[in-house]
C-alpha positions in Angstrom: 245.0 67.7 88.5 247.2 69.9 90.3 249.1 70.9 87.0 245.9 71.8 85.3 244.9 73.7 88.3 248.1 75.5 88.6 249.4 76.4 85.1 245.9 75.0 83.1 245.7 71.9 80.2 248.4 71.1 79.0 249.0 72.3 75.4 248.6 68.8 73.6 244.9 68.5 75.7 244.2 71.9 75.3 241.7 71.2 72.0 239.4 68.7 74.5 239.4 71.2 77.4 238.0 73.1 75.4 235.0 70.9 73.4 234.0 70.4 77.1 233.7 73.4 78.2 231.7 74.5 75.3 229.8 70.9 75.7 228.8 72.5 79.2 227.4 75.9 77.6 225.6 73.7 75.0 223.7 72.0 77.6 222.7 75.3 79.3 221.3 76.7 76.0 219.3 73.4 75.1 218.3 73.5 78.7 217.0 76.6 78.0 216.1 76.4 74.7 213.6 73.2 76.1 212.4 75.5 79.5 214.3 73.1 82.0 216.4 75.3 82.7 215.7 77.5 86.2 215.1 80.3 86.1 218.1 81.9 88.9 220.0 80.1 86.6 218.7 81.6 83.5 218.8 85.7 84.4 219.8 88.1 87.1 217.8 91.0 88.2 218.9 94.2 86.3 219.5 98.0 87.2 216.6 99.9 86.9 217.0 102.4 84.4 215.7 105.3 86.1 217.0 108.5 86.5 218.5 110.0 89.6 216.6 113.2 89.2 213.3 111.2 88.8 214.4 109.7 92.4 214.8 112.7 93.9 212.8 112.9 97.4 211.7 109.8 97.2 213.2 106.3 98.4 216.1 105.1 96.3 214.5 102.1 95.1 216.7 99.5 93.1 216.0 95.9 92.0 220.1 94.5 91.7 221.4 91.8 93.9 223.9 94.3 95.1 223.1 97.9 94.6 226.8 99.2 94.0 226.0 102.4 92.7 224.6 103.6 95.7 227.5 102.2 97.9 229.7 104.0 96.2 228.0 107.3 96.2 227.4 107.3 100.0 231.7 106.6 100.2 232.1 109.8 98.0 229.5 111.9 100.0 231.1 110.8 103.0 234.7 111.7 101.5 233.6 115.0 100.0 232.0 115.8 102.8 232.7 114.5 106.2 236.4 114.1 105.0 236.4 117.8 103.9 237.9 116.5 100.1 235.5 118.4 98.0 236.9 121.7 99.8 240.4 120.4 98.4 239.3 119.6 95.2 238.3 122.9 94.7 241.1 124.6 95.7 243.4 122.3 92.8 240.5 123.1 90.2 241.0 127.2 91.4 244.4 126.8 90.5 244.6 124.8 87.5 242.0 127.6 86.3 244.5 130.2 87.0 247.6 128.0 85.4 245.2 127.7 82.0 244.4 131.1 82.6 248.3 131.8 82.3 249.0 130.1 79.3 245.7 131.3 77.4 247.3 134.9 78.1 250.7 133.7 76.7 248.7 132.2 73.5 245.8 134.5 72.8 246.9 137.5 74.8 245.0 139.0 77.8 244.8 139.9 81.2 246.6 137.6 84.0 246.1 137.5 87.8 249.2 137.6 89.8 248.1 137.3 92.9 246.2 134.5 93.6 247.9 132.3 90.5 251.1 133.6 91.9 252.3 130.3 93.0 251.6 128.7 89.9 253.5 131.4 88.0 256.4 130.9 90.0 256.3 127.4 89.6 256.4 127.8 85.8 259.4 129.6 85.9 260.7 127.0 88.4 259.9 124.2 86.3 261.7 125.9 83.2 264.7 126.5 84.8 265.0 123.6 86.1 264.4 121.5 82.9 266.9 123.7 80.8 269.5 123.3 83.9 269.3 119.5 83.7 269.6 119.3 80.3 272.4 121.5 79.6 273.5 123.5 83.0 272.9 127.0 84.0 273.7 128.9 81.3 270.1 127.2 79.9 268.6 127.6 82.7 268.7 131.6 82.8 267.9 131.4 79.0 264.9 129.7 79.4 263.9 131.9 82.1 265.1 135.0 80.5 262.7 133.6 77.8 259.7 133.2 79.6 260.1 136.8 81.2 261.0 138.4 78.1 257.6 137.0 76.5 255.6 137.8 79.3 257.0 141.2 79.8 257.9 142.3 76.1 254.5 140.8 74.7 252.3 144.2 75.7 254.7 146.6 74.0 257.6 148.6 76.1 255.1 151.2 76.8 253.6 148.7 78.9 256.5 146.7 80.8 257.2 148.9 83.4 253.6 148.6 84.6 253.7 144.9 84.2 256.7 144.7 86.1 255.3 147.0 89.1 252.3 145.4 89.1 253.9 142.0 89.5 256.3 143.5 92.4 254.1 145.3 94.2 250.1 144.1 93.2 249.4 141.3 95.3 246.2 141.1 93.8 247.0 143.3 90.9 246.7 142.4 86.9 249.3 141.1 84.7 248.6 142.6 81.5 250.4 140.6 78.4 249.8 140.1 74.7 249.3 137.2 72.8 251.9 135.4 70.6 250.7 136.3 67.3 249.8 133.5 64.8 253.2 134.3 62.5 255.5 133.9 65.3 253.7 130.7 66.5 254.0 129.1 63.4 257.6 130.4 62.5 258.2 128.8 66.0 256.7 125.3 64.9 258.7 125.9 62.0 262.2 125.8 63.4 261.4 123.4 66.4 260.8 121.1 63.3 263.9 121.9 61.5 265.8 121.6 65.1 264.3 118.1 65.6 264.1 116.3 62.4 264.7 118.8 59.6 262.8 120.7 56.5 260.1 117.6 55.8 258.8 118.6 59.9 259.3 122.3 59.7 257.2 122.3 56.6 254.8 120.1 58.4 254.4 121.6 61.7 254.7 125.3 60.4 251.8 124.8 57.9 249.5 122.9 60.5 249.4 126.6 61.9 248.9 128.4 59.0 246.2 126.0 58.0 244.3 126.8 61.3 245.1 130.7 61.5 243.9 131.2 57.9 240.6 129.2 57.5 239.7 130.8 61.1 240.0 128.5 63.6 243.4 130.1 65.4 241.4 130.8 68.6 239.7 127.3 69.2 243.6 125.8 68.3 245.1 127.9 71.0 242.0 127.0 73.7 243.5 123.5 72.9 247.2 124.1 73.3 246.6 126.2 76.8 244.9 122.8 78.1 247.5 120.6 76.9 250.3 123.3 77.9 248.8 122.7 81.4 248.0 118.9 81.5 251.1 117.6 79.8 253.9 118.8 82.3 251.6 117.8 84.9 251.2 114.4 83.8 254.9 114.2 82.8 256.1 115.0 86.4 253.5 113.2 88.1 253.9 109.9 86.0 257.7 110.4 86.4 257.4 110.3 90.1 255.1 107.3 90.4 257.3 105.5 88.1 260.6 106.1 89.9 259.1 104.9 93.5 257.0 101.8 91.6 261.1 101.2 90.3 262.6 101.6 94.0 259.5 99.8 95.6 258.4 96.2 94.8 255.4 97.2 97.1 254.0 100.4 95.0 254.8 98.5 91.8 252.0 95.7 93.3 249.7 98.3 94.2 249.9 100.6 91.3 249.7 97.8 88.6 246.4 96.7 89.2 245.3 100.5 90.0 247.2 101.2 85.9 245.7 98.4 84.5 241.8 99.6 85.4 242.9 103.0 84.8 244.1 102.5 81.0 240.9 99.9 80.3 238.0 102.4 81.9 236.4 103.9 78.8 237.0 107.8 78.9 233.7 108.8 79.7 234.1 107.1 82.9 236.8 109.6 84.1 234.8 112.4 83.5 232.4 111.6 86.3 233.7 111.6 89.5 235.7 114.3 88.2 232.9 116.7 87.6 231.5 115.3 91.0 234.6 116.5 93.0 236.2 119.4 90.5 233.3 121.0 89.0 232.5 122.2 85.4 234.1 123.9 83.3 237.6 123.6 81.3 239.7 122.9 84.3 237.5 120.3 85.0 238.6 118.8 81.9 242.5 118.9 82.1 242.1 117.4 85.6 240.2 114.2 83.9 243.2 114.6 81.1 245.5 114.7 83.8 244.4 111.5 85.4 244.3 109.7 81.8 247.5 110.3 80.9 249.4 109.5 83.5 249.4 105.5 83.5 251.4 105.3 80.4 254.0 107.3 81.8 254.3 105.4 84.7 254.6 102.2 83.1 257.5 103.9 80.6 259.4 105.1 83.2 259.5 101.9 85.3 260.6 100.3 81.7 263.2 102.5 81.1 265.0 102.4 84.8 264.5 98.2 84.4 266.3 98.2 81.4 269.4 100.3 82.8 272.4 97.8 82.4 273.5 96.8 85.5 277.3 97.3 84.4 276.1 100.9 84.1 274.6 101.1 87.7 277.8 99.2 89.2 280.3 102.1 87.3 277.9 104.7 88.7 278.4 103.1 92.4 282.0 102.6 91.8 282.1 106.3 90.6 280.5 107.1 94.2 277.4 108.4 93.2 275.1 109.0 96.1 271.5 107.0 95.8 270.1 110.5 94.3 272.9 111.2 92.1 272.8 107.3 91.1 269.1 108.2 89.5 269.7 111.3 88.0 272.9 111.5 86.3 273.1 107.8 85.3 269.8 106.0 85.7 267.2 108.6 84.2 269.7 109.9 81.2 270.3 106.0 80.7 266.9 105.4 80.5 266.1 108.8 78.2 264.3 106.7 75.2 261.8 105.5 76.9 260.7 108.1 79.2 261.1 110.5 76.1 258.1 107.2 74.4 256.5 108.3 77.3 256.4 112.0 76.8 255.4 111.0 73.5 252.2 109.2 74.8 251.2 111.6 77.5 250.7 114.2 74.6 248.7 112.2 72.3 246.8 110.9 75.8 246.2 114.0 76.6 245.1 115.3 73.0 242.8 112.7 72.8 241.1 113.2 76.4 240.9 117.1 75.9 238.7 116.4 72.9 236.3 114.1 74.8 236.7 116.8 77.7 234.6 118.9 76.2 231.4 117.1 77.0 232.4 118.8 80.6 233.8 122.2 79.4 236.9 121.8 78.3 236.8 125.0 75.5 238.5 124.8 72.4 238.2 122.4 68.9 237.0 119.5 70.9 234.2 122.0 72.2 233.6 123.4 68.5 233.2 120.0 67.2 231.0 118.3 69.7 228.9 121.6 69.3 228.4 121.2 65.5 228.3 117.3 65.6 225.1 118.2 67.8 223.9 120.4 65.6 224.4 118.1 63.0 226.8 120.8 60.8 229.0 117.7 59.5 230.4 120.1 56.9 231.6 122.5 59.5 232.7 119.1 62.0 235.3 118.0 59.0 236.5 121.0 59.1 237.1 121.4 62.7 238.2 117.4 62.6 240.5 118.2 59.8 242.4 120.6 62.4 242.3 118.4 65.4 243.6 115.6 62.9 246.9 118.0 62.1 247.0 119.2 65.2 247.4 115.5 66.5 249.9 114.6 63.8 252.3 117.3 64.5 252.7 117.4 68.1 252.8 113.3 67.7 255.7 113.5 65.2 257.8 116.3 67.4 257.6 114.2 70.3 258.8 111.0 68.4 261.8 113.2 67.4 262.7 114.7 70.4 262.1 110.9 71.6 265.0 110.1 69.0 266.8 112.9 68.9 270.3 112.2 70.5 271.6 114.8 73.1 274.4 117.4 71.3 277.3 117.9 73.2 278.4 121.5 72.5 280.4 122.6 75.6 283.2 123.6 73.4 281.4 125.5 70.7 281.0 129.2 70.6 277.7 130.8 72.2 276.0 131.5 69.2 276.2 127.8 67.8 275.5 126.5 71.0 272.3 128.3 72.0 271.2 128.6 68.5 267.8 126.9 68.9 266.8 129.7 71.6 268.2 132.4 69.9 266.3 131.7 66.6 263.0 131.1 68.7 263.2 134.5 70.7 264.2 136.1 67.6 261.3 134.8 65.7 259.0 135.5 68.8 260.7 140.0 68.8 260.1 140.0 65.0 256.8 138.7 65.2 255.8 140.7 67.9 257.2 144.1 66.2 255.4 143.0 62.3 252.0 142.4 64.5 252.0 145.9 65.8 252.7 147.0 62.6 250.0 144.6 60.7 247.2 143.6 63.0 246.6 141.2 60.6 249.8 139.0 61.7 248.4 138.9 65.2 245.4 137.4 64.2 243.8 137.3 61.0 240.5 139.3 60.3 237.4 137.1 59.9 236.8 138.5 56.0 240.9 137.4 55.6 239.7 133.8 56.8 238.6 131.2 54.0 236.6 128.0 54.5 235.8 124.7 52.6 232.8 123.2 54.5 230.1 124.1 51.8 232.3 121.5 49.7 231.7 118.6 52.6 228.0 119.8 52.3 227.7 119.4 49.1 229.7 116.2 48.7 227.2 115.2 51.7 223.9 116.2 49.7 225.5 114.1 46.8 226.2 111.1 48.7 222.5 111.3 50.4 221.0 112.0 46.8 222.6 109.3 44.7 223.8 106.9 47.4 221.4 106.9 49.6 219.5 103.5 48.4 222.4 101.0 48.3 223.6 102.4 51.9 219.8 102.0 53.1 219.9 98.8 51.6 223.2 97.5 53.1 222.4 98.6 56.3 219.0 97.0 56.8 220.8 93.9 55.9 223.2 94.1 58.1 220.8 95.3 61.2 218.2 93.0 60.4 220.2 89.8 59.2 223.3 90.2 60.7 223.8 92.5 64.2 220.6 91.9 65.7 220.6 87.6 65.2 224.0 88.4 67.0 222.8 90.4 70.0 219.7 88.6 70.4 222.1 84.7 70.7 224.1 86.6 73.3 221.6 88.2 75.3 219.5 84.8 74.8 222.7 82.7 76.4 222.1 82.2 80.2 224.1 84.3 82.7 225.9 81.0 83.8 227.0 79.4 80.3 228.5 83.2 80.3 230.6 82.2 83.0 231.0 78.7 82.2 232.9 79.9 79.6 235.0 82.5 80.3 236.0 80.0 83.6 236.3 77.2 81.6 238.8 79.2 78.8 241.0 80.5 81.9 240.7 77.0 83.3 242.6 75.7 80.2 244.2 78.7 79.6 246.0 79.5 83.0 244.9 77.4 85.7 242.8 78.2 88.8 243.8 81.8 88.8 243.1 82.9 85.3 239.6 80.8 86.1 238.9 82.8 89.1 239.7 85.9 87.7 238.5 86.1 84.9 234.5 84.5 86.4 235.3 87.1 89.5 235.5 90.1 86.9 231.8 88.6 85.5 230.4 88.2 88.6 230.5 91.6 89.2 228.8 92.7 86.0 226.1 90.7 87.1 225.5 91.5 90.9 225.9 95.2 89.6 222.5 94.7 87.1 224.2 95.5 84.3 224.5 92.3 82.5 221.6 92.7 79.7 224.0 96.0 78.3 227.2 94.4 79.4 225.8 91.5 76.6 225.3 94.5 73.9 228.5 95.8 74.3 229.3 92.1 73.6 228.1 91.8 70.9 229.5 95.1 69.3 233.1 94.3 70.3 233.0 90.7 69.3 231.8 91.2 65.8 233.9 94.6 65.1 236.9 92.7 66.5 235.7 89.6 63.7 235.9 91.9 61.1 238.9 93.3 62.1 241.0 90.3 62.5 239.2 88.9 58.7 240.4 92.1 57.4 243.6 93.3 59.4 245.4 90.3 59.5 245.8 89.1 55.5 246.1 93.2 55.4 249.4 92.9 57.4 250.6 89.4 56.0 250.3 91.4 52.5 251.9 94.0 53.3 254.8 92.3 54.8 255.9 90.4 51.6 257.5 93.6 50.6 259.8 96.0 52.3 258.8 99.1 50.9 255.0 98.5 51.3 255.7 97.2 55.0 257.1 100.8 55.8 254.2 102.7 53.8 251.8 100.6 55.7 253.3 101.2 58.9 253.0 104.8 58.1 249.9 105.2 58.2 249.3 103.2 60.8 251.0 105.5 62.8 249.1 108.6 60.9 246.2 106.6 62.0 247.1 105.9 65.6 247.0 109.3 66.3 243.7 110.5 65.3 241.9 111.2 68.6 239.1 108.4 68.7 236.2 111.1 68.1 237.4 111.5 64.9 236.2 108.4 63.6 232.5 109.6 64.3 232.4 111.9 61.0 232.7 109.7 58.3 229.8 106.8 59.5 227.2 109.6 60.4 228.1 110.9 57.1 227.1 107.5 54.9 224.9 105.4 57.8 223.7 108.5 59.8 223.0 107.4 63.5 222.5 103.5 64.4 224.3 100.7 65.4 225.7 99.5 62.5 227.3 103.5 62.6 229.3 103.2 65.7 230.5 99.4 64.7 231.8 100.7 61.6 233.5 103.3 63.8 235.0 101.0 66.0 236.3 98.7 62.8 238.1 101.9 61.2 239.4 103.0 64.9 240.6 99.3 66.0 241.8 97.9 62.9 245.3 99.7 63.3 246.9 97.4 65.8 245.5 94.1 63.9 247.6 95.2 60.8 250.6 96.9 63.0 251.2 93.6 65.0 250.7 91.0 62.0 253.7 93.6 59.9 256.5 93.7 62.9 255.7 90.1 63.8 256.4 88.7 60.1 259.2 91.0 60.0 260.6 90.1 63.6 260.9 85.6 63.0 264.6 85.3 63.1 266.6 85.8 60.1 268.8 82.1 61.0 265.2 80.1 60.8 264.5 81.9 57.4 267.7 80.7 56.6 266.8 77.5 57.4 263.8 77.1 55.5 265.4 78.0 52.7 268.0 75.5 52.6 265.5 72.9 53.3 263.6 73.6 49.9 260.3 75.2 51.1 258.7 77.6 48.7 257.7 81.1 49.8 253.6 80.1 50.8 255.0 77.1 53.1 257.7 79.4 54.4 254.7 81.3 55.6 252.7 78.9 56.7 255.1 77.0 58.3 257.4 78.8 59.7 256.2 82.6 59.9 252.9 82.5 60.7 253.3 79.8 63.5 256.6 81.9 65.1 255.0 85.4 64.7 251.3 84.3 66.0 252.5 85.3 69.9 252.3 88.9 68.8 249.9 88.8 66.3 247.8 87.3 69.0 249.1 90.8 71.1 247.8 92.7 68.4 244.3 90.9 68.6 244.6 91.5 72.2 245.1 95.3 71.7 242.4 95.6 68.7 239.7 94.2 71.5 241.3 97.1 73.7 240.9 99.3 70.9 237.2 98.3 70.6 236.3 98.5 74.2 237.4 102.2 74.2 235.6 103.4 71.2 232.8 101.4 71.2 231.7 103.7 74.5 233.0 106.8 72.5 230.6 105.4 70.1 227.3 105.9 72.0 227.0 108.8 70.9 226.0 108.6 67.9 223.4 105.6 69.0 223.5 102.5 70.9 221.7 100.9 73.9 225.2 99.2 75.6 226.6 100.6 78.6 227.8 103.5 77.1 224.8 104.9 77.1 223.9 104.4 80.2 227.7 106.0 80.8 226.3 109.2 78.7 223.3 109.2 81.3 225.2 108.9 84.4 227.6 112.0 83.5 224.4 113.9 82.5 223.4 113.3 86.2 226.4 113.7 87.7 225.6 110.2 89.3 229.6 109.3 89.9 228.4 105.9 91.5 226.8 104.5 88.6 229.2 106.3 86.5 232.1 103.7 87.7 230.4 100.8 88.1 229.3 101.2 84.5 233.3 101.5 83.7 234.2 99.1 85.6 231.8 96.3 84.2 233.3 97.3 80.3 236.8 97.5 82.0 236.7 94.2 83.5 235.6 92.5 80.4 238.7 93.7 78.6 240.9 93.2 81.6 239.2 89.5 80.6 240.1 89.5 77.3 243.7 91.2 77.9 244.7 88.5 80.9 244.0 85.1 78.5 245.5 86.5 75.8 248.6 87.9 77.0 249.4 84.6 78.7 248.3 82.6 76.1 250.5 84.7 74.2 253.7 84.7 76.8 254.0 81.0 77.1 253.7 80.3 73.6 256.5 83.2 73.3 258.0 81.1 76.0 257.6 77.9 74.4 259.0 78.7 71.0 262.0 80.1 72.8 261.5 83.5 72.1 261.7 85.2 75.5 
């Protein structure tokens, strides 16, 4: 008893453990089925769906065991208010605003405020000087600075810079006039970044993603986007940098920051967005703040990685050497760790692409804005075409992270100044020429709206076509799948008694993990169902269980396929990785297109958005089993299928299993993303709370789908370790 309670069934009993445990739910749901069963055993009282405004001046009435919602909101009106935070929540929204502001002058040209945003300004400077003096010393230091001036300055024309440069001396409150970085110069400057980081293929790419969105007239909404990221990225970076180096030097912050991480990266991202409106306000800042916060776990969780994996030869040389504790981190432990910290700059970009999109549900301007705005208006030709931009967009600045990730660090102390500065030399040249040609040619600054060309009357069309000729079978395949399949599905689970519920996911931790994976994982129900949310909680079920189904059915033979052959292993993994960085809304367009707006809509989304990790895990895992126990096989006569089954399958299941685990991750997220095109789960009631600013409900909502993935994620990942452990590959 005490090892089942401590570490769970063991393996060989594990099958029995389990036929009891669902024995036990069986019973509940004949129970039931017969009307034995009680009824406080049967269902909880729910959350009444009412809205806040309807409330208003009246008694808060609620009908939940525990009323959570309005717990919390008293704490944050007692916090915002008799704590003074909202006044300092403001103030970092004012200046965010003006840092935005900054960069939106630098992109699209404009007027900038030096005096209040002077801090900010400074700190820019700062923060480039400092990156180009750690990287390669001084002399890159003043370049990048010089840089940033000489932009700032230079963009309005010498006629100009001696006013700009008086104003900025002398105008504490006075205007810093600059112009914009016209579209040639910022795709000539994609262009060589490209070349610098991985040669002609990237320069190609990333130069042409900004032609594409300068010529078919969506230059504007693009550099809206890049000013938020330009201001949440570093942010992030530094800020998840920090974290990570005192979780490192700390067993105590890494304790309390892990749980705090683990929430954070499972809340959907709607969730975010409303205690951040609460406290920040609305509007565009409000939405790089909620990026801010999103991006920031996986750069935590990099940099603790990276400084772990420092060789402890190399930290003994760097003692030996005499390296203070300060010079011990940054000239041997962060360079040392440089690959995964650079992963992590990686990740913070494509977090914070993602989340800017979403933002704009709260302000945040730019494509996301543009496409939630047609999406509403139901202008799906327009959307693709907005999509399409966001999709590049995504792709490029995914692809020049990974290759700054990779690229290794040129030592060029001994060669001359031109070779050595090169990179910086070509970019200010390209940004002087462009600058000079755009004064000459408006048109290079930014293109005229008669030079623009457009494509979306195609998507119409091919729209109308599909409606007119296709329309039938799709009617026909989605009845049957609403009426025979989805809805016999979330009518078993919402029929299934709140305790079998738990009986089950105890029982499964029981056997699983012991007494603590039991009393986590029931602890993480319980609250869905004091909260009143367990009806929805059920729905959301149901969506994530069957798009996960399909996904496994279809992603795992998908992965097994492709691994039987090199070359197809690597195509495949290509586009998983084009895939993987599609921000999550993207996935909308297509299903409103064929299935318009339903449930079976936003399953299909979340299928086509969770698949990925399903066919990514089965490829490395097959690809991963030892080459010696291939070997072995092989010798011992087995043909290729029992070399799969016997061998391959059973070695690489661990992280296959982790890429299960990360497809129900997957379909947590989007299935919340995926209320808006129609469902009645908790993501709508997510939608509702941000429309009424109600941050209390808001959170409890993302805690209840967070903690049912935090289920999910705990069983299978130590499922998943001990097998790892057991097969002797840790």
């Amino acid at each position: 008893m005490k090892q089942i309670l401590l570490h769970g069934v063991p393996t060989d009993k594990r099958l029995k453990g389990g036929l009891i445990v669902l024995g036990l739910v069986a019973v509940l749901l004949l129970l039931k089925a017969l009307g034995l069963l009680p009824l406080f055993l049967d269902e909880l009282p729910q959350h009444l769906e009412e809205s806040s405004i309807d409330n208003q001046g009246n008694d808060i009435v609620y009908t939940e065991l525990v009323p959570m919602d309005l717990y919390l909101n008293r704490f944050f009106d007692f916090i915002r208010y008799d704590l003074g935070i909202d006044t300092v929540t403001r103030f970092i929204s004012r200046q965010i605003k003006s840092l935005i502001g900054i960069f939106n002058g630098l992109l699209l040209g404009g007027r900038l405020s030096f005096g209040f945003s002077g801090l900010l300004w400074t700190a820019i400077v700062a923060a480039v000087a400092t990156a180009g003096y750690a990287l390669k010393g001084w002399k890159t230091a003043v370049l990048g600075t010089v840089v940033i001036l000489g932009i700032a300055i230079f963009g309005s024309w010498p006629q100009d810079a001696v006013n700009s440069v008086s104003d900025a001396i002398y105008g504490s409150h006075k205007r810093f006039r600059i112009s914009g970085l016209p579209w040639v110069g910022m795709a000539a400057i994609a262009f060589i970044l490209g070349y610098f980081l991985k040669g002609w293929k990237l320069a190609l790419m990333s130069g042409g993603t900004f032609l594409y969105v300068a010529v078919f007239g969506m230059w504007e909404y693009t550099m809206e986007t890049m000013a938020l990221l330009m201001a949440a990225v570093p942010i992030s970076i530094v800020i998840g940098l920090i974290l990570g180096i005192l979780a490192y030097r700390s067993k105590s912050v890494e304790r309390a920051l892990l749980p705090i991480m683990n929430i954070a990266q499972t809340l959907p991202h709607f969730a975010y967005l409303v205690p951040v409106v609460v406290f920040f306000g609305i509007g565009y800042q409000t939405g790089v703040i909620a990026t801010i916060i999103f991006a920031v776990p996986p750069m935590v969780r990099l940099t603790m990685l990276g400084l772990q994996k420092v060789p402890g030869e190399i930290v003994d040389a760097g003692r030996m050497a005499g390296c203070s504790r300060m010079q011990l981190l940054f000239r041997v432990q962060l360079p040392t760790a440089r690959n995964e910290i650079m992963l992590g700059v990686n990740q913070v970009i494509m977090q914070c692409l993602a989340m800017v999109v979403i933002a704009a549900f709260i302000g945040a301007s730019g494509l996301g804005y543009r496409l939630l705005f047609k999406l509403q208006s139901l202008k799906l030709g327009q959307s693709v075409e907005i999509g399409f931009a966001i999709v590049l967009l995504a792709i490029v600045l995914d692809r020049l992270s990974y290759a700054w990730a990779e690229k290794k660090r040129d030592y060029t102390a001994d060669l001359p100044f031109m070779q050595r500065y090169r990179f910086g030399l070509f970019v200010i040249g390209a940004v002087v020429i462009s600058l000079l040609l755009a004064k000459i040619w408006p048109s290079l600054n930014e293109l005229p709206k008669d030079g623009t060309v457009t494509y979306y009357k195609s998507w119409d069309a091919f729209i109308d076509f599909i409606v007119i000729y296709f329309d039938a079978p799709l009617d026909a395949f989605k009845g049957f799948m609403v009426l025979y399949v989805l809805t016999p599905l979330r009518d078993a689970l919402l029929f299934m008694p709140y305790l079998s519920v738990m009986i089950l996911v105890g029982g499964l931790g029981l056997v699983l993990g012991g007494l603590y994976s039991c009393a986590l994982t029931v602890s993480f129900f319980i609250f869905i169902a004091l909260a009143g949310w367990w009806d929805r909680a059920m729905i959301t079920a149901y969506m994530v269980l069957f798009a996960v189904l399909i996904c496994v059915v279809v992603g795992v033979p998908l992965g097994i396929w492709a691994s039987r052959n090199e070359k197809r292993a690597a195509r495949v993994l290509t586009w998983c990785d084009t895939f993987q960085t599609f921000p999550s809304f993207i996935y909308l367009l297509p299903v409103i297109m064929l299935f318009q707006v339903n449930d079976l809509s936003a399953i299909i989304a979340v299928i086509i958005y969770a698949m990925i990790p399903a066919i990514r895990y089965t490829v490395e895992g097959l690809k991963n089993v030892p080459a010696e126990l291939h070997e072995a096989v092989t010798m011992s006569g087995c043909s290729r299928r029992q070399r799969l089954i016997q061998l391959e399958l059973p070695v690489a299941m661990p992280h296959i299993m982790l890429g299960i685990n990360q497809t129900t991750m997957f379909a947590f997220s989007m299935v919340i993303i995926a209320a808006f095109i129609g469902t009645i789960d908790l993501g709508q009631s997510i939608f509702k709370a941000l429309s009424e600013t109600n941050v209390g409900k808001g959170l409890v909502l993302g805690l209840c789908v967070s903690f049912m993935a935090l289920s999910v994620d705990h069983l299978i990942t130590r499922w998943a370790r001990e097998k790892r452990a057991l097969l002797g590959l840790d």
